[in-house]
N, C-alpha and C positions, 0 to 999 in steps of 0.2 A: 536356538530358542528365539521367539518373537518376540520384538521389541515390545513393552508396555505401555502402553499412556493414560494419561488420567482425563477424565471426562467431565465437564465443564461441574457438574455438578459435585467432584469430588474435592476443587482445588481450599475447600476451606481446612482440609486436613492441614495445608501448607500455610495457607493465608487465611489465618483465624479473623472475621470480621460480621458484622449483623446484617444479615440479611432484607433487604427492601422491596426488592419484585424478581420476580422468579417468571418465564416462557409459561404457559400450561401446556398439560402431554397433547400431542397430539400436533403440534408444530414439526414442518420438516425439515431440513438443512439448516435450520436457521436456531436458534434459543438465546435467550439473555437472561441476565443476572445484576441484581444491583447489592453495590456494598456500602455500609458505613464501614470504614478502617480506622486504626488508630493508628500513628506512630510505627514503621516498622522495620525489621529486616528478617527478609525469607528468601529460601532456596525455592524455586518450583521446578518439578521434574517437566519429561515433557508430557507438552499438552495433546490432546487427540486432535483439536480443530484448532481452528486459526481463530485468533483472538482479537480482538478492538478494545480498549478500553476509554473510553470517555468521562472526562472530568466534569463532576455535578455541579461539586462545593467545596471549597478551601482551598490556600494554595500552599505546595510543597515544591522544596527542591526533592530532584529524583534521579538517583543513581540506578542504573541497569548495566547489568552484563550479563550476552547470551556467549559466546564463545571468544572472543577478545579484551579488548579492554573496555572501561568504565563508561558509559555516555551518563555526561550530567546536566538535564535540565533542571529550567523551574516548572511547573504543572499548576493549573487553575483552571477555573471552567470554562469551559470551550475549547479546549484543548484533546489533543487523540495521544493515544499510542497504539500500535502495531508490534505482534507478534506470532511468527511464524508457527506452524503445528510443529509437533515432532524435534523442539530444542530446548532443552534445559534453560532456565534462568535467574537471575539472581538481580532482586529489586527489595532498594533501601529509601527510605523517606522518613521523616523527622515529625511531620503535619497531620492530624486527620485531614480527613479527605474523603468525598462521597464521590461513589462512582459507579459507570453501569459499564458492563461486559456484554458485548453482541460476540457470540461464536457461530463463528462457518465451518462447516462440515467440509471436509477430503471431497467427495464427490459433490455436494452442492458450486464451490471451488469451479474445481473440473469442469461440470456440466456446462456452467456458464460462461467458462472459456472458450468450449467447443465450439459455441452455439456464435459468438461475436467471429471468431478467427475461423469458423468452418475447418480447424483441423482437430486431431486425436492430441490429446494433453498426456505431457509424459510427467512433469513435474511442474507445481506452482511452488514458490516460497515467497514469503510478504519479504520488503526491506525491513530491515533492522531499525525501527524509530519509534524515539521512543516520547517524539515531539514532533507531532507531525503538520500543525496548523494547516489543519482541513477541514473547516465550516461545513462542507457536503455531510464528511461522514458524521461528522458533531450530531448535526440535524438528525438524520438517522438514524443515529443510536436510539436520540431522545423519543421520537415517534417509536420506533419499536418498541422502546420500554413502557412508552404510556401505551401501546399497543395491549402490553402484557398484563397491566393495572386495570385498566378497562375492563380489558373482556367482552368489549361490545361485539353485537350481530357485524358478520361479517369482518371482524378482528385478523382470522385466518389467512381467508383471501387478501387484507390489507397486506398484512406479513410475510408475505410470499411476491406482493408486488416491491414493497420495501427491502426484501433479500437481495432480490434480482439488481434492483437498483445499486445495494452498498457492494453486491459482488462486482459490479461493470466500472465502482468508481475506485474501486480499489485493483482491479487487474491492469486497469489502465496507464493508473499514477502510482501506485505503490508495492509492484510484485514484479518479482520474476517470474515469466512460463518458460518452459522447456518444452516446445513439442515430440513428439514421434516423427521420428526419419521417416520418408515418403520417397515407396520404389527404389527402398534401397540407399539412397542417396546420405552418405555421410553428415552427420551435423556434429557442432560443436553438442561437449560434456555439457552438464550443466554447471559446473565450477567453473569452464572456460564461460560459459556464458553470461553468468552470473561475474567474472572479472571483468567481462568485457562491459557489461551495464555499470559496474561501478563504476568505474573508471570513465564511460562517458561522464554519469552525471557527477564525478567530480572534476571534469575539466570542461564542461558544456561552457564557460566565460573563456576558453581559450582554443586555437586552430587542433582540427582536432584533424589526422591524417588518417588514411587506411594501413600506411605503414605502421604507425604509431597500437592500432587498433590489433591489428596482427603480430604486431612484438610483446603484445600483455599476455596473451597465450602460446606464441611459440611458433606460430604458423609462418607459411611464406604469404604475400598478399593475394596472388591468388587463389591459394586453397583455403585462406581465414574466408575471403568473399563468399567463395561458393558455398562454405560450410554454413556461414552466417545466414545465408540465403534461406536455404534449406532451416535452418532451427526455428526463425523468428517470420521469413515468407517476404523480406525486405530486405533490400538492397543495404549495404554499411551509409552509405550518405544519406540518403531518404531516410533512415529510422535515425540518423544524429538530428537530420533539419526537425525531424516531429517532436525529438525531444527538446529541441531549444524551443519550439512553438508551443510547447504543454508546459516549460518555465516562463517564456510571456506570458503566457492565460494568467497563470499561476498567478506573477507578477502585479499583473494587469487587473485582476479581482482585489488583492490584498495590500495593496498599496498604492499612492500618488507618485511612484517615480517616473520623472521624467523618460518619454518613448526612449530618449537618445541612452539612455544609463540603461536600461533596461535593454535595449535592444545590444549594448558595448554585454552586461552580465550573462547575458545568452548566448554570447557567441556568433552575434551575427557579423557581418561584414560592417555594416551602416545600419542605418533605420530605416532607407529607402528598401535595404533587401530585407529589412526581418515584415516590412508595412508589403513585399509582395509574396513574401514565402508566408505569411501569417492568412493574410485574405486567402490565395489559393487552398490552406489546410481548412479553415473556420470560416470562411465565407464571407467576414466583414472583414476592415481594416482594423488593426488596435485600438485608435481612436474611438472610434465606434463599439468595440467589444467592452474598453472602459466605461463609457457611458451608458450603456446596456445596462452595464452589474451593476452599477448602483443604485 
């Protein structure tokens, strides 16, 4: 029997709250939802799409658990959370709190994976956060949902450029993909692969080996390599350098810390290597990329 899920417009059954702005029909992969909430604790089964939630108004501490233990932040506006399609969950909070829901469709997901990495998508799943201080998607939510208030000429076509844009900032920074093996060619699970991503970005501040990479799932280091190759289309050293370069940016946008602290937090050797592995990926030097964002 197939599995069931609930469809954005159903979850008030679970999460009783008043409604503020609602997608109109006729939007594709894309829809949002705004809530006033009170005070809560609810189980939600799984969801059909992949969820964003963005904080309007108020702040709360926020308990979640999708399949392990408790993440507990605090929540206020401007702040995200992320939640994969297809996993049960369980979120408590104490505060009202106003908030809008951007939901991504399975094949909206998909499509826009394909379409960046030129290959066939076997699995996306978002990370587990449920704190994610990311201004981009902040922004985005809020345009789509005044998107959906509006209703102006041309609203559609906004919404479909604004889709694209939160699918590309989200597969980027905050999902796993799993692609389709190509001619055959073995790739990791998606659970080895999804080990293997956690695990960098929780040691991205310390040396990080292929040995090291290969003993989280079980492999020898030649066949982790080749496997790795083939799922993600990158080399194990090249996709760790990109991830220390996407926690500078990171860095480098939302806070004054010093290149040298920042560059020790990421894992670089020095600041000379993260100031030449940083320009090679992004074009500018750090310095430069800080002065830009602000």
């Amino acid at each position: 029997m197939a599995e069931e899920f609930i469809a954005p417009d159903q979850l008030t059954r679970w999460v009783p709250g008043q409604l503020t702005v609602h997608s109109p029909a006729g939007w594709d992969g894309v829809s949002v939802r705004g809530y006033r909430y009170a005070g809560s604790d609810v189980e939600v089964p799984p969801l059909r799409d992949y969820m964003v939630v963005a904080y309007r108004r108020g702040e709360t501490s926020m308990r979640r658990r999708i399949d392990g233990e408790w993440i507990n932040e605090t929540l206020g506006p401007g702040d995200v959370s992320l939640l994969t399609r297809a996993a049960e969950s369980h979120w408590v909070w104490p505060e009202d709190i106003e908030v809008v829901h951007v939901y991504l469709t399975q094949d909206e997901l998909a499509a826009t994976c394909r379409q960046m990495y030129e290959r066939d998508v076997q699995e996306v799943e978002l990370h587990d956060t449920v704190k994610a201080n990311d201004p981009a998607i902040h922004r985005t939510a809020m345009q789509i949902a005044h998107e959906a208030a509006q209703g102006a000429a041309g609203s559609r076509l906004m919404v479909e450029s604004l889709s694209c844009q939160l699918s590309v900032h989200i597969l980027r920074r905050h999902a796993h993909v799993l692609f389709r093996e190509r001619g055959g060619t073995d790739g990791l699970t998606f659970q080895q692969d999804r080990a293997v991503r956690d695990y960098i970005h929780q040691h991205l501040g310390e040396s990080i080996s292929l040995a090291d990479l290969a003993t989280e799932v079980g492999l020898s280091r030649f066949h982790f390599a080749r496997r790795f190759r083939a799922t993600t289309g990158t080399p194990p050293h090249e996709f760790v350098i990109r991830e220390r370069v996407d926690r500078a940016r990171m860095m480098l946008e939302r806070s004054n810390t010093p290149l040298l602290d920042i560059a020790c937090a990421c894992g670089f050797a020095d600041q000379s290597h993260m100031t030449r592995e940083f320009k090679k990926r992004v074009g500018v030097t750090p310095g430069r990329y800080r002065s830009r964002s602000r």
